[in-house]
N, C-alpha and C positions, 0 to 999 in steps of 0.2 A: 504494500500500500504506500502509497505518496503524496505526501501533502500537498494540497496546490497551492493556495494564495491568501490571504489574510483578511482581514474580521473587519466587519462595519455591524453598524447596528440598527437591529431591526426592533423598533417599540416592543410591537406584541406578533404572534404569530398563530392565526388561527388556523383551523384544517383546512381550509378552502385553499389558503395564501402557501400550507404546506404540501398540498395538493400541486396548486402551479410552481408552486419554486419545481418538484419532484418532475414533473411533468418535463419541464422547460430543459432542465438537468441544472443542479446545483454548482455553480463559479466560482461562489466563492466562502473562506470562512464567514463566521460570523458569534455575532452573541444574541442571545435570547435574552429578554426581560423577563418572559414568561412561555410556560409551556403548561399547558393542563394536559398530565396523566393521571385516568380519573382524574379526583379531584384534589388531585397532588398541585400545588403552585408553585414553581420554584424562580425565586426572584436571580434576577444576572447572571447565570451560572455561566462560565466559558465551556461556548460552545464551538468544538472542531469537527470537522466530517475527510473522509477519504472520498473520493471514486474508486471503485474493485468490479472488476468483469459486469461493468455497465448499472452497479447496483448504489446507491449513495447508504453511504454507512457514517451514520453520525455519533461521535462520543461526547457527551456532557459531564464538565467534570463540577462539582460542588464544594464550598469550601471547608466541608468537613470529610472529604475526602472519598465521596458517595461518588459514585458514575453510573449513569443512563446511558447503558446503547441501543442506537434504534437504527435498523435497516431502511430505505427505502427504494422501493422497485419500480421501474418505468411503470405507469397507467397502476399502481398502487392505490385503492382507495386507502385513504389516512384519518378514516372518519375516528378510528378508537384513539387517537390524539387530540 
C-alpha cells in the first residue's frame, strides 16, 4: 500500500458525500470532524486512507490510540456509515 497525498478538511461527512467521494475515487488524505458509526461521534480524528487493487481503505487513528478501518469498494452503498 502507498500513500498518496495529504489532508484538507472536510466539516462533516455524511453517506451521500461518502458515497460520491467512493464513487469519484478518493485523491486525497484528509481529516474528519465527524463520522457517525452507529451512533458513535468521533470529533477530529486523523484521518488517512491507501488505494489497494482499486478498493479505498481508510484508517482513522484517535487520540487515545483507538483505530477505525473501513474499506470502501467502487459502487459500495455506504449507507451503514
Amino acid at each position: 500500500m502507498d500513500i498518496k497525498k495529504i489532508a484538507k478538511i472536510l466539516p462533516k461527512l455524511t453517506s451521500n458525500e461518502l458515497n460520491q467521494i467512493s464513487s469519484k475515487g478518493l485523491n486525497n488524505f484528509f481529516y474528519l470532524h465527524r463520522i457517525s458509526a452507529g451512533e458513535v461521534f468521533i470529533p477530529k480524528p486523523e484521518c488517512i486512507y491507501f488505494i489497494e487493487d482499486g478498493d479505498i481503505k481508510v484508517s482513522i487513528f484517535l487520540e487515545n490510540n483507538m483505530e477505525f478501518n473501513m474499506t470502501f469498494s467502487q459502487g459500495d452503498s455506504l449507507g451503514r456509515f
